[in-house]
C-alpha positions in Angstrom: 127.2 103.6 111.2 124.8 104.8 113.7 125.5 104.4 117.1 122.0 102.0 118.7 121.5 103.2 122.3 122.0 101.1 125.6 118.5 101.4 126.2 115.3 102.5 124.5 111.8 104.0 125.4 108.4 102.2 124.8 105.3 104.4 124.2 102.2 102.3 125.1 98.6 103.1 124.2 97.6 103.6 127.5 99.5 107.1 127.5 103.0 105.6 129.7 105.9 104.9 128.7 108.6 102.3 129.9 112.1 101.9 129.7 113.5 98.7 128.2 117.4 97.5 127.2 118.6 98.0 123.5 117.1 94.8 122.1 114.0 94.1 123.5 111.6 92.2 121.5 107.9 93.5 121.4 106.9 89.4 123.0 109.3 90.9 126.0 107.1 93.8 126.4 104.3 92.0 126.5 105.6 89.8 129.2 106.3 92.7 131.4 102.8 93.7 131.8 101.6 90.1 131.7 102.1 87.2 131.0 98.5 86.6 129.5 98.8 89.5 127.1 102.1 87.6 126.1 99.9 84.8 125.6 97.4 86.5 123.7 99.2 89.0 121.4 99.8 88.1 117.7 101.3 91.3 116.1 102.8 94.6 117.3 102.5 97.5 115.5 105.4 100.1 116.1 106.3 103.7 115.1 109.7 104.9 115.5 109.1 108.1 117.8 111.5 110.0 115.5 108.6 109.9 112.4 105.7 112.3 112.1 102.9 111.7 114.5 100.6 113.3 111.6 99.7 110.0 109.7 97.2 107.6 111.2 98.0 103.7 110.9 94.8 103.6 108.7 96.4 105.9 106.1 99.7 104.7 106.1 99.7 101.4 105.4 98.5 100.2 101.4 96.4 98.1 100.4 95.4 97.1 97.5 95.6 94.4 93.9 98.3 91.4 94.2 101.1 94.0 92.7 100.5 95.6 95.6 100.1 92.5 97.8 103.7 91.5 96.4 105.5 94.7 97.0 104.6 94.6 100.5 105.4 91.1 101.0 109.1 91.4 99.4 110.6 94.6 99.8 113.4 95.0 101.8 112.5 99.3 102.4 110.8 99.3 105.7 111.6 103.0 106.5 107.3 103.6 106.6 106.7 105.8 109.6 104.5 102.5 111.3 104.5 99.1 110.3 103.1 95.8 111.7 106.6 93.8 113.2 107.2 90.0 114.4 107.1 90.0 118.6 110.3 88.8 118.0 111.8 91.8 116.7 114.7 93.5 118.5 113.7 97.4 119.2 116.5 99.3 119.3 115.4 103.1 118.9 112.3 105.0 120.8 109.1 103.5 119.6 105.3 103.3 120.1 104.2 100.2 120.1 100.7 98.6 120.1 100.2 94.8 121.0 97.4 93.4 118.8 95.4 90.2 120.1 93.0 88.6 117.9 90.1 91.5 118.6 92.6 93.2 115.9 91.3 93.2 112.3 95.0 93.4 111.1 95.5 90.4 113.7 93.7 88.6 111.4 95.7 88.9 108.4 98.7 88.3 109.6 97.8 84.8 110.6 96.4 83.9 107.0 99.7 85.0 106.0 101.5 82.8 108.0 98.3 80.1 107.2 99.5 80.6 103.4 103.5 79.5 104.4 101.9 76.6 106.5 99.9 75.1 103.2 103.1 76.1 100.8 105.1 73.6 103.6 102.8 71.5 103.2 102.5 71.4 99.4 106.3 71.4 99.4 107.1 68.1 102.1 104.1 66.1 99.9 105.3 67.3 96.5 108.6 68.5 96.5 109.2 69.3 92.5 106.8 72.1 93.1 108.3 75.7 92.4 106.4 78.6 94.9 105.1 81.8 93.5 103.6 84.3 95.8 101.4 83.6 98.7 99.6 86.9 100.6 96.5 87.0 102.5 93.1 88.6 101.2 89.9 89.8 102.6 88.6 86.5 102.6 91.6 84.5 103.9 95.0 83.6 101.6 96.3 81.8 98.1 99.3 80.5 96.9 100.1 80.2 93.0 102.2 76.9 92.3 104.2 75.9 89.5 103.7 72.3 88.4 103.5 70.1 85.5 101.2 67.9 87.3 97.8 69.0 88.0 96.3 69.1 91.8 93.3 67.2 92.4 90.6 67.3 94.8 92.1 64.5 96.6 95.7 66.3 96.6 93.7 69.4 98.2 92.7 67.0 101.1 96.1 65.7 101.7 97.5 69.1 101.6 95.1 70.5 104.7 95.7 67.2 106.6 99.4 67.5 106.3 99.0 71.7 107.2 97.6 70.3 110.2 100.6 68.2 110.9 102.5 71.1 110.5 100.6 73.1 112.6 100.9 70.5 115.5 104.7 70.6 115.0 104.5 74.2 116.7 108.0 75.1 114.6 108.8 78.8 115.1 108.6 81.6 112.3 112.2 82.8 112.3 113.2 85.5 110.1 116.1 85.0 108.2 118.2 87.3 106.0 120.7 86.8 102.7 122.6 89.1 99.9 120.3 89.8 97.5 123.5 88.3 94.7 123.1 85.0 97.3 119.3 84.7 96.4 119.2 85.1 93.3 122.1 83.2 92.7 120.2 80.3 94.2 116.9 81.3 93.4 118.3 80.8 89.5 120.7 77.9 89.9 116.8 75.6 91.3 115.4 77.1 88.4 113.1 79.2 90.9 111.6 81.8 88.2 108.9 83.1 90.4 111.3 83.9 93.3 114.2 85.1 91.2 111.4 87.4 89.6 110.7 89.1 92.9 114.1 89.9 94.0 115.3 91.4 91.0 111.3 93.5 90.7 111.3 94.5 94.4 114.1 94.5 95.8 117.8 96.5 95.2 121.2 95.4 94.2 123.7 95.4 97.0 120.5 95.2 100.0 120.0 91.9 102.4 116.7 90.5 101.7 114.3 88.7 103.7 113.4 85.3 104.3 111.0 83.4 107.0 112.0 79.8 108.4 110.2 77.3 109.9 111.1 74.1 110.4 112.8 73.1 107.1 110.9 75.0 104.6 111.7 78.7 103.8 110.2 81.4 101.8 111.1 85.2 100.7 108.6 87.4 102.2 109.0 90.3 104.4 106.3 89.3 107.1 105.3 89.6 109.5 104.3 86.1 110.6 102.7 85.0 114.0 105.2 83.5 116.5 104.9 79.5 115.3 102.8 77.8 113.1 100.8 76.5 116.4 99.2 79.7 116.3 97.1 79.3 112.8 94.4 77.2 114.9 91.6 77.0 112.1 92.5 76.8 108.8 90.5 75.1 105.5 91.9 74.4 101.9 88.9 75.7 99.8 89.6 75.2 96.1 91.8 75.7 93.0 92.2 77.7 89.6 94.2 78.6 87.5 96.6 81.7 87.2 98.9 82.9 84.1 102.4 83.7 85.7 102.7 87.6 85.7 98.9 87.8 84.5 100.3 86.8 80.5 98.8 84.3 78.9 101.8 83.4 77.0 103.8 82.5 80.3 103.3 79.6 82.2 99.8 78.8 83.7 99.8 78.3 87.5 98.0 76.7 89.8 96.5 79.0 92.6 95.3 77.1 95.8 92.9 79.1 97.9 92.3 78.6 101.8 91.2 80.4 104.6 92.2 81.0 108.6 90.7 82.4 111.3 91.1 83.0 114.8 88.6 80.2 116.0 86.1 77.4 114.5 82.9 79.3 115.1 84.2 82.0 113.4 85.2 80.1 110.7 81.3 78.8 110.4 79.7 81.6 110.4 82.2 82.5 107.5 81.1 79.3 105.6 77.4 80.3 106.1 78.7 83.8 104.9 79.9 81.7 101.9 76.7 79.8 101.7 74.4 82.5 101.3 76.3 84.5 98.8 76.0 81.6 96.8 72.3 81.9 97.4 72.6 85.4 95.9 75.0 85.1 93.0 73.9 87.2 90.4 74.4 84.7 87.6 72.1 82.1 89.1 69.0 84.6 90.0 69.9 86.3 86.9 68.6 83.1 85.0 66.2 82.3 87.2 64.5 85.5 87.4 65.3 85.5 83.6 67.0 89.1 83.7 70.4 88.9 81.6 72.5 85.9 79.8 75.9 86.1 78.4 76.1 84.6 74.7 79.5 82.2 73.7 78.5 82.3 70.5 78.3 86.1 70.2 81.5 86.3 72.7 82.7 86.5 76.5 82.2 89.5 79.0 79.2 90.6 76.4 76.1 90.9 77.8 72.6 90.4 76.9 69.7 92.2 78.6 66.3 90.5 79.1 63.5 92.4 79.0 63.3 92.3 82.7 66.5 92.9 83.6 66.5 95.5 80.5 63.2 97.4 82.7 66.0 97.6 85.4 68.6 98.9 83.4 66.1 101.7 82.1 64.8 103.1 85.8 68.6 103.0 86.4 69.4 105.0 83.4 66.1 107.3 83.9 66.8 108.4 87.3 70.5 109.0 86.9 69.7 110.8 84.1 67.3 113.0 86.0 69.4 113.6 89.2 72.0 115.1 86.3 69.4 117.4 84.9 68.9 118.6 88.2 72.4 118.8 89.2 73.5 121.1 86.1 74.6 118.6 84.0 74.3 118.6 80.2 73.4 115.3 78.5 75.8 114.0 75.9 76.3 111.3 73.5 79.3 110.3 71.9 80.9 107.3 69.2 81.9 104.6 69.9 85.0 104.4 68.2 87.6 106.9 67.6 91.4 106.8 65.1 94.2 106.1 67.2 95.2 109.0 66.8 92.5 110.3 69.2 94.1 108.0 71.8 98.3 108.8 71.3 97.2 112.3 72.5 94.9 111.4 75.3 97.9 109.1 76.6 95.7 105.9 76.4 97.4 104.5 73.7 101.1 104.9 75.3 99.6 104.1 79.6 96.2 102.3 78.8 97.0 100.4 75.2 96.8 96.9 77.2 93.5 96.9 78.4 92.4 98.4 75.1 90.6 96.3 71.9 93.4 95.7 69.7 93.0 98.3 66.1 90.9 98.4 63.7 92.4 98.6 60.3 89.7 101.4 58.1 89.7 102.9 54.8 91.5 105.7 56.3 93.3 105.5 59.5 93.4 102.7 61.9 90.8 102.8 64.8 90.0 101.7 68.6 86.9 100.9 70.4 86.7 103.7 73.2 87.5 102.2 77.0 86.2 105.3 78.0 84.1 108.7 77.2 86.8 111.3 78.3 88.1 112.4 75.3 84.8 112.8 73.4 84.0 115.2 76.3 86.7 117.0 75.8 86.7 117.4 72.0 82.6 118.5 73.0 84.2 121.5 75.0 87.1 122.2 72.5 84.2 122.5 69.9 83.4 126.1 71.0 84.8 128.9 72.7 85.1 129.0 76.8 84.6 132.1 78.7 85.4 131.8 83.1 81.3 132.6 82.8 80.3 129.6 81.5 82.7 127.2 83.6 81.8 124.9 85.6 81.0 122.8 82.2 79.9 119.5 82.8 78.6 116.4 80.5 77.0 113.4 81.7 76.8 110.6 79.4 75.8 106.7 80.1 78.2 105.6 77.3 79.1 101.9 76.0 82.8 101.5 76.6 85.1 98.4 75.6 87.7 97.1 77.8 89.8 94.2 76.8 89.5 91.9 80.1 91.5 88.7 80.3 89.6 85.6 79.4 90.5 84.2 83.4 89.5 87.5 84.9 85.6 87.8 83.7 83.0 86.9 86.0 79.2 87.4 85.3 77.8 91.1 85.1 80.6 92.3 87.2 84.0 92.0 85.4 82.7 92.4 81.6 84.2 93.2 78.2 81.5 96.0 76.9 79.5 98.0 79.3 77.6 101.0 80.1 79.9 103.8 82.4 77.9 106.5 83.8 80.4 108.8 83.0 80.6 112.7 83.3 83.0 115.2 83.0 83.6 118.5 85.0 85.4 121.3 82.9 85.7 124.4 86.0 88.7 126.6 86.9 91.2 125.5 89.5 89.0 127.7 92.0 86.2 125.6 92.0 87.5 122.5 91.7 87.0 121.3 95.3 83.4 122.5 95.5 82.8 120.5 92.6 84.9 117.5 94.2 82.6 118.0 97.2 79.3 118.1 94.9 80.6 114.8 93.3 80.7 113.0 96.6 77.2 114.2 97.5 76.0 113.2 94.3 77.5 109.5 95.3 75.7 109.4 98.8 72.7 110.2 96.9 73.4 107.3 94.4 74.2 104.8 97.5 71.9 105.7 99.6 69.0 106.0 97.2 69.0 102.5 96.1 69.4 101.3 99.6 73.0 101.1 100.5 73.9 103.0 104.2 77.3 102.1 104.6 80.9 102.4 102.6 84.1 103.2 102.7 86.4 105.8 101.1 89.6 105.0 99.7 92.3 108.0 98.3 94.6 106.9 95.5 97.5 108.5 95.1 100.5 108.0 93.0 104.3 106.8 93.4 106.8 109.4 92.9 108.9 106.7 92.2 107.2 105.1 89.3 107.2 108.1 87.2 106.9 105.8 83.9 103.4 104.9 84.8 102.3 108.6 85.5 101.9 112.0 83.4 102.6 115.3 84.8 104.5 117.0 86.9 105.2 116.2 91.0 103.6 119.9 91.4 100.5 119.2 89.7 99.8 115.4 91.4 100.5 117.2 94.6 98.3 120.0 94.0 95.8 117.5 93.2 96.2 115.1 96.0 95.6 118.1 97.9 92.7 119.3 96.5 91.1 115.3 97.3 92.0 115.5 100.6 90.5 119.0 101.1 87.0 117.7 99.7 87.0 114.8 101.7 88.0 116.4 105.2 85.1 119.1 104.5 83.0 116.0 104.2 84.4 114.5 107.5 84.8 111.3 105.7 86.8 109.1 107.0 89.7 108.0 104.2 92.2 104.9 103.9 95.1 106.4 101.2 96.1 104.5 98.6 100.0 105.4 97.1 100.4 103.9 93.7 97.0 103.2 93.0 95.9 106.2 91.2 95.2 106.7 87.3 98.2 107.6 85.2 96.5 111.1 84.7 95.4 112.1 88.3 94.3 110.8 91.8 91.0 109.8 92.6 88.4 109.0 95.4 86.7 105.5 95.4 83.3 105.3 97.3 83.1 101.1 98.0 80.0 100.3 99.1 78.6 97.7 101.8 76.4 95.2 101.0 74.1 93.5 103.0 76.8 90.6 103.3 79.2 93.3 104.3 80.9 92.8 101.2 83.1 95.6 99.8 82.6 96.7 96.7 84.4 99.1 94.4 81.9 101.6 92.2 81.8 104.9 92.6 85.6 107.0 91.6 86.0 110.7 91.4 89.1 111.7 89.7 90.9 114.9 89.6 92.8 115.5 86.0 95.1 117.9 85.0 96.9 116.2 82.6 94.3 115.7 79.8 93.0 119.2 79.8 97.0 119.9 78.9 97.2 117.4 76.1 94.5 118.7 74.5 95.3 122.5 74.7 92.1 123.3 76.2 91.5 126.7 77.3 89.0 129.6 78.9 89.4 133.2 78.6 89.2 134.0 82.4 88.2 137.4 84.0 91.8 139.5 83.0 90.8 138.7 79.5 93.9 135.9 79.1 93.2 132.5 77.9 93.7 129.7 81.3 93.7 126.5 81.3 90.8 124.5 82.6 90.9 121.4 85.5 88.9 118.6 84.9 86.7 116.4 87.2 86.0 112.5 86.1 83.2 111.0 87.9 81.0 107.6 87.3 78.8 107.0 90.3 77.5 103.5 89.4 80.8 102.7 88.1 79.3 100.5 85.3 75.5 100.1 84.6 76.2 96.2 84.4 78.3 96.2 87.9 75.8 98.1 89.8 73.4 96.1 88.9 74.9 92.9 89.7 75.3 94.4 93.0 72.1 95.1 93.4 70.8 91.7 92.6 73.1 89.8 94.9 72.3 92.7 97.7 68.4 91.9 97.8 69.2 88.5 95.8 67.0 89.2 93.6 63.3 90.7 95.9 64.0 93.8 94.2 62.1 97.1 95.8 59.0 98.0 94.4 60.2 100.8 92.5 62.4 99.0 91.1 61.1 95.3 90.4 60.8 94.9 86.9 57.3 93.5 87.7 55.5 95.1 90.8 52.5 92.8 90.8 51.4 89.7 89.8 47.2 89.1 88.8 46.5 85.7 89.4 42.6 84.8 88.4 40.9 82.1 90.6 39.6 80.5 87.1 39.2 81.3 83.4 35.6 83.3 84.4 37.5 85.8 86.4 40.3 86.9 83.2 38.1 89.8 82.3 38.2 91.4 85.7 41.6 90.7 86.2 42.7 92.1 82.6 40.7 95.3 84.0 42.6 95.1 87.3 45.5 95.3 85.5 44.3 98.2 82.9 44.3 100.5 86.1 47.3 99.5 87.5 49.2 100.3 84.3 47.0 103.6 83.9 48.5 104.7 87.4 52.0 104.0 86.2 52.7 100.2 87.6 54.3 97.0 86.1 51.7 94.2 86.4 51.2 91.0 85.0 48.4 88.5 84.6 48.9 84.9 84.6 46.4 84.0 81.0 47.4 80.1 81.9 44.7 77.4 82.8 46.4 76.2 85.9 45.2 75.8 89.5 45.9 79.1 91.4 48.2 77.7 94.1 50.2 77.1 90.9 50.0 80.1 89.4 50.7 82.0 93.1 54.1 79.8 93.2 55.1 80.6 90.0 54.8 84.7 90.9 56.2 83.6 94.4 59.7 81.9 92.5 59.9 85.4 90.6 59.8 87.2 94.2 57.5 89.6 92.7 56.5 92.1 95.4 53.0 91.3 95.4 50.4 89.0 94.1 46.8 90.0 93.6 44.4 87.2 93.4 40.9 88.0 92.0 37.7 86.0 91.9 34.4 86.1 92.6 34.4 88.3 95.5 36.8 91.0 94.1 35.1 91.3 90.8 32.3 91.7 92.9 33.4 94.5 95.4 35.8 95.9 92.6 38.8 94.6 95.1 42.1 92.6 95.7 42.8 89.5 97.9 46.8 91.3 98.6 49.7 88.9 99.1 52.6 90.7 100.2 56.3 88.9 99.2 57.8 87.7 102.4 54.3 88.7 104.6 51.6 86.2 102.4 48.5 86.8 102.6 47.2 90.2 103.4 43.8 90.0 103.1 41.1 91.6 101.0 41.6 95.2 99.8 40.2 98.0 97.8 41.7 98.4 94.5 42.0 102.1 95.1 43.7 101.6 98.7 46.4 99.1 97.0 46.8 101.4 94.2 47.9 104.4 96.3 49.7 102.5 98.8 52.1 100.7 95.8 52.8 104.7 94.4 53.6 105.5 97.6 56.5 103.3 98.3 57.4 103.8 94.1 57.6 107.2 94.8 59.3 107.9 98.5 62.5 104.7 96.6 61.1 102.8 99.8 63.0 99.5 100.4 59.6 98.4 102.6 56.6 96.9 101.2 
């Protein structure tokens, strides 16, 4: 055993460092340079001074799905060069050490995770033949998943939040606790506990101590860290419940998820709720029937979308301009089947690492068949088709493909979690020389995408794999190093800024994901560039390089909208709905004063069309106020009204969406002003 010093050094932000007995806890610390910083901190973050300096906080920590979320929560390893630690934990090596306060965004989480044990004490003193599942915090606050017969109400949700506040007000510390792992599950199994005994024997290791927080008299296995007492989660709501298969399998036992929030204050917590409220205002699923754009068919099936002819007009400037941008960008255009013999798939590796989130067979005259979940290996049997020569590499094929993914009937949700969609999908065939110039090109090419249809800001996450999990990865530690390598290269010569990712990489390569910012500041994950060495392998493909031999090529996966259908959605819930001009699926609205004035406006119109823009007329016999509202609920970007006057002068009356009335104007002047802003992408009107 290794011998733990009489005393130990601190390293503090501020650049000193102090020296403190064997044992001192991260609250004592605080203390020492004052008491109010005591007060205020919720968190430290240490790193032993032994580790590498070289990895930032930001890279070094995951993130990521609930897998992930569990594994963090459970797992007795804590040898990660920095971590986030209780202010009650005793240092006893040379650390640095950072207090966080609530101005810390990692502050934050940490008290919806202890908000999450506070509810799941709550739930457990009201109704104690409850079983707990897992509990971590989100983005947007925490959940629990509950095991019981009887199902919560609405009036059980109330009960719970008034008794969290009870247990709040009791102030009982968040002591950390620890137990043989044979102990826990021993006990775990003998309460018939499934969900807990599940996450001892999936993350942690025979013979190890496990962890466990206390307070008061309930207890949970979790790894922390927790905020000093439950007096410190200070604003907290229960917000609703649904319903979760255990383990994601809808032949195990459904659960009952209860989701809540916390934050550091009450004003924070409303502006969150009018966060809430005007995403709601945006939804996608409501404007998109409402603005009559896309619908979703039970009787055809779920996740299967239908396209209006509106929203269909969106889809095709979508498709046009991508389309384009890869012409430019020496891309060849390809199209491909949808369906393909398994076959196909058992050497691509999909059917032995993907086979899950696949359509199930389909039994034909001559072998049995899949719908694709992607285009990748139709690209690749495009560039086996004919000899490759180091000239003609790079190679790459663009194609917006329909793909078929079998989602879970409890995950779909509108336009953006789907069964059958469009990817944007292209492939990069090049030698291992130019693979990071191509990787750099590939992230240009998504700044273009983001940018263009009027996103500024996102952030870049790097997945990378677990050497660990070999099972769930192909090839060989050289290659995914190689190519983690190659990622990182392309984004540093960017001077992006990058959050890795371990485990969260495809089973065939890492890969970059672009998530953009919406105008909520919502994250959300579209663009992915992958690097792939593994499929080029499978498939024996080849290029007779400048010695004459025949090389293996690398391979470059890219979709920059991520899915048609997805981006989309985005984009409605981003401008809910008051699309740009370029691309509203109707630019202007004619609205004629009385029946005598059709003719001129059906000329108006005529023009418009002639000089390449989507107008309307409104042919009804209604008053014009009604006809101006009706445009006005489509949040069309202009309406012109036409009478008298303007078949007179050979003119507009312009109302602007958002502005109102603009005045008179001539039809020439409107004409070139609406190309304009068509042309330039503008976001303005």
């Amino acid at each position: 055993m290794t011998a733990i010093a009489d005393s130990i050094k601190v390293h503090l932000p501020d650049g000193s460092i102090k020296e403190f007995p064997a044992g001192t806890t991260p609250h004592d610390v605080a203390q020492s340079i004052s008491p109010r910083l005591a007060a205020a901190a919720v968190v430290a973050r240490i790193r032993p001074m032994a580790a590498s300096d070289a990895q930032p906080a930001s890279d070094a920590v995951p993130e990521g799905g609930e897998e992930t979320a569990e594994a963090s929560m459970y797992s007795a390893d804590e040898v990660s060069a920095e971590r986030l630690v209780d202010l009650s934990t005793p240092l006893n090596e040379d650390v640095s050490l950072h207090l966080l306060t609530e101005k810390d965004a990692e502050a934050l989480k940490v008290v919806r995770h202890s908000a999450a044990h506070v509810m799941a004490t709550a739930v457990l003193e009201l109704y104690p033949e409850t079983k707990l599942g897992h509990g971590p915090a989100t983005d947007a606050g925490f959940f629990y998943d509950f095991y019981r017969p009887t199902p919560f109400t609405p009036e059980d949700l109330k009960a719970i939040e008034a008794r969290m506040g009870e247990v709040v007000a009791r102030n009982e510390p968040f002591v950390r606790e620890w137990e043989s792992r044979d102990q826990s599950l021993e006990r775990f199994k003998a309460s018939n506990d499934f969900m807990k005994a599940h996450f001892v024997e999936r993350f942690t290791k025979p013979g190890e101590e496990i962890s466990f927080y206390r307070n008061g008299a309930f207890e949970d296995f979790c790894r922390g860290p927790h905020v000093p007492s439950t007096g410190r989660v200070k604003s907290f709501k229960v917000m609703n419940l649904a319903g979760a298969y255990w383990l994601g399998d809808e032949d195990n036992p459904q659960l009952q998820r209860i989701y809540g929030t916390a934050f550091f204050s009450s004003k924070e917590m409303e502006q969150h709720f009018a966060r809430l409220e005007e995403a709601q205002r945006r939804d996608h699923r409501v404007l998109g029937k409402q603005l009559d754009l896309f619908s979703i068919q039970e009787v055809a099936g779920a996740g299967l979308i239908f396209w209006h002819p509106k929203g269909a007009m969106v889809r095709k400037i979508m498709e046009d301009w991508m389309r384009d941008e890869c012409l430019k960008r020496g891309y060849a255009l390809v199209y491909t089947p949808h369906v393909a013999r398994v076959n196909l798939w058992q050497i691509s590796g999909h059917e032995g690492f993907y086979a899950q989130n696949m359509f199930t067979p389909m039994e034909l005259d001559d072998a049995d068949y899949r719908m694709k979940p992607m285009n990748c290996p139709f690209h690749i049997l495009i560039y086996k088709n004919s000899p490759k020569s180091y000239r003609d590499l790079p190679v790459r094929y663009a194609e917006l493909g329909n793909v078929y993914r079998y989602e879970r009937s409890g995950t779909m949700h509108g336009l953006l979690r789907v069964r059958g969609f469009i990817q944007d999908d292209a492939h990069i065939f090049c030698t291992p020389a130019q693979i990071e110039d191509e990787i750099v090109a590939c992230i240009d090419f998504a700044q273009l995408v983001l940018n263009t249809f009027g996103f500024t800001e996102f952030k870049v996450e790097l997945s990378t794999w677990d050497p660990k999990d070999r099972k769930s990865y192909a090839g060989s530690d050289e290659h995914w190093n190689s190519a983690v390598h190659a990622l990182e290269n392309a984004l540093q010569r960017k001077a992006i800024p990058y959050r890795k990712v371990p485990g969260e990489a495809a089973f065939y390569g890492p890969k970059i994901d672009i998530k953009l910012v919406d105008v909520l500041g919502r994250l959300w994950q579209l663009s992915t560039v992958q690097f792939d060495f593994n499929l080029p392998a499978r498939f024996e493909l080849e290029y007779v390089g400048e010695d004459g031999e025949r090389h293996q090529p690398v391979m470059v996966h890219r979709a920059l909208y991520g899915s048609v259908e997805r981006f989309f959605g985005v984009l409605i819930e981003h401008y809910a709905g008051a699309f740009p001009l370029w691309l509203a699926p109707v630019q202007a609205g004619i609205v004629p004063i009385s029946e005598r004035h059709l003719a001129y406006a059906e000329k108006v119109q005529a023009t418009l069309q002639n000089a390449g823009l989507r107008v309307e007329v409104d042919h009804r016999n209604e008053k014009m106020g009604a006809k101006i509202r009706d445009f006005t609920l489509q949040k069309l970007p202009y309406i012109l009204v036409v009478g008298d006057k303007e078949a007179e002068t050979g003119g507009i009356s312009l109302r602007v969406r958002g502005q109102g009335d603009q005045g008179a104007m001539s039809l020439e002047d409107f004409v070139t002003r609406a190309r304009s802003l068509v042309e330039s992408k503008s976001t303005s009107l």
